[in-house]
C-alpha positions as CSV (number, residue, x, y, z in Angstrom):
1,X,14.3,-7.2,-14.2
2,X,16.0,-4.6,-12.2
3,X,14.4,-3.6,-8.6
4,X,15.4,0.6,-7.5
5,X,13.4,1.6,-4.5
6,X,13.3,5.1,-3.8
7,X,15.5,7.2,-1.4
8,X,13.4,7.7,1.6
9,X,12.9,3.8,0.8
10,X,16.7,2.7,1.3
11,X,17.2,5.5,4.4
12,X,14.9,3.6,5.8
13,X,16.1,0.3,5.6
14,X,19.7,1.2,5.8
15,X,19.1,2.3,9.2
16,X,18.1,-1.0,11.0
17,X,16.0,1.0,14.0
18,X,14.3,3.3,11.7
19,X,12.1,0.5,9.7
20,X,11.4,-0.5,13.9
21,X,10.4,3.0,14.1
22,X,8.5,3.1,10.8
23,X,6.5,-0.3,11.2
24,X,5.5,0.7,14.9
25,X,3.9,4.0,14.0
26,X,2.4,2.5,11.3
27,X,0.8,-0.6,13.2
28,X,2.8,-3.2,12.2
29,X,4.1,-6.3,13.8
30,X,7.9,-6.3,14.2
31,X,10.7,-7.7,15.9
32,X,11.5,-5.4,18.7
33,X,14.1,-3.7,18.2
34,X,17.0,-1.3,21.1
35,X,19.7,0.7,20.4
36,X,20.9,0.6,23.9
37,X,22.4,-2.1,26.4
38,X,20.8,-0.8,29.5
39,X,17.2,-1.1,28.1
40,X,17.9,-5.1,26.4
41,X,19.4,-5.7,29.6
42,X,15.9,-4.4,31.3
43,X,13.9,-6.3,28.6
44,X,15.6,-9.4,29.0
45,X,15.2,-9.5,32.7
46,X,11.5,-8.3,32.7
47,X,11.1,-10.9,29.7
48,X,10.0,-8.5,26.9
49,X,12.3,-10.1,24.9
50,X,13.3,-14.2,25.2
51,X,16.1,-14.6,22.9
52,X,18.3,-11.5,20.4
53,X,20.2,-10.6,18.0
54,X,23.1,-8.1,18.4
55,X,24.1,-6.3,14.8
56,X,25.8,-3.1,13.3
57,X,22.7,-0.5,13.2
58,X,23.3,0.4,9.6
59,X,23.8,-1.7,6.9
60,X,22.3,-4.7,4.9
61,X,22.9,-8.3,5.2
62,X,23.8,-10.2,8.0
63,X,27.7,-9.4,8.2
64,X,28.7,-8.8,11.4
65,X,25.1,-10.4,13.1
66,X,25.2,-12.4,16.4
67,X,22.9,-14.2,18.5
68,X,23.5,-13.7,22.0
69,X,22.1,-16.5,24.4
70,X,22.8,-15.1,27.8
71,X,23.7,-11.5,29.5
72,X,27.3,-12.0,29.0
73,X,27.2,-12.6,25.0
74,X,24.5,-9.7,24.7
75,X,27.8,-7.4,26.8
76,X,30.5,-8.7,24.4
77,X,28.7,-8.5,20.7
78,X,27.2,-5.0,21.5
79,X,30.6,-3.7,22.1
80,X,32.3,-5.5,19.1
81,X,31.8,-2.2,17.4
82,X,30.7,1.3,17.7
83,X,26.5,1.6,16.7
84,X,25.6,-1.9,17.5
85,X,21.8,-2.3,17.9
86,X,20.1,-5.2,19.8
87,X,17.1,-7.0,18.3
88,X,14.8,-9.5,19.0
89,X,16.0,-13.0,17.6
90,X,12.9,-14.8,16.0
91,X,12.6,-18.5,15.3
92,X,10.2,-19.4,12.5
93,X,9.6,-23.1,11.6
94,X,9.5,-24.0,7.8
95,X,7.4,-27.1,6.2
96,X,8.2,-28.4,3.5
């Protein structure tokens, strides 16, 4: 079985802030989700967000994904390369 989505589909999945964007307007729960420094910097102080992620903005998979577990990491993986995004770093427990 072969799986195509649509065009507007991979745009906005390709584009890691714009499914933020998309699942916000829409009323659904997600990760949150910064494109700039500054403002994780101001989240992570005011406690918005605990723990992140820092990864390219556009792409799929993980290449190239960090997890940043204080201020100074969060400075060096958002400027590892041009259009890094910062995102909230969820921990889920799986049972087996």
């Amino acid at each position: 079985m072969t799986l195509v989505t649509g065009r507007e589909a991979t745009a906005i999945c390709y584009d890691k802030l714009r499914p933020y964007t998309f699942y916000r307007r829409n009323g659904l729960h997600t990760p949150e989700t910064i494109g700039s420094l500054d403002i994780a910097h101001e989240w992570l102080s005011s406690g918005r967000i605990r723990s992140r992620h820092v990864k390219p903005r556009c792409g799929f998979g993980s290449a190239n994904t960090f997890v940043a577990n204080n201020p100074s990491h969060l400075d060096a993986f958002f400027s590892y390369a041009k259009g890094m995004i910062v995102q909230q770093y969820l921990e889920v427990e799986v049972t087996l």
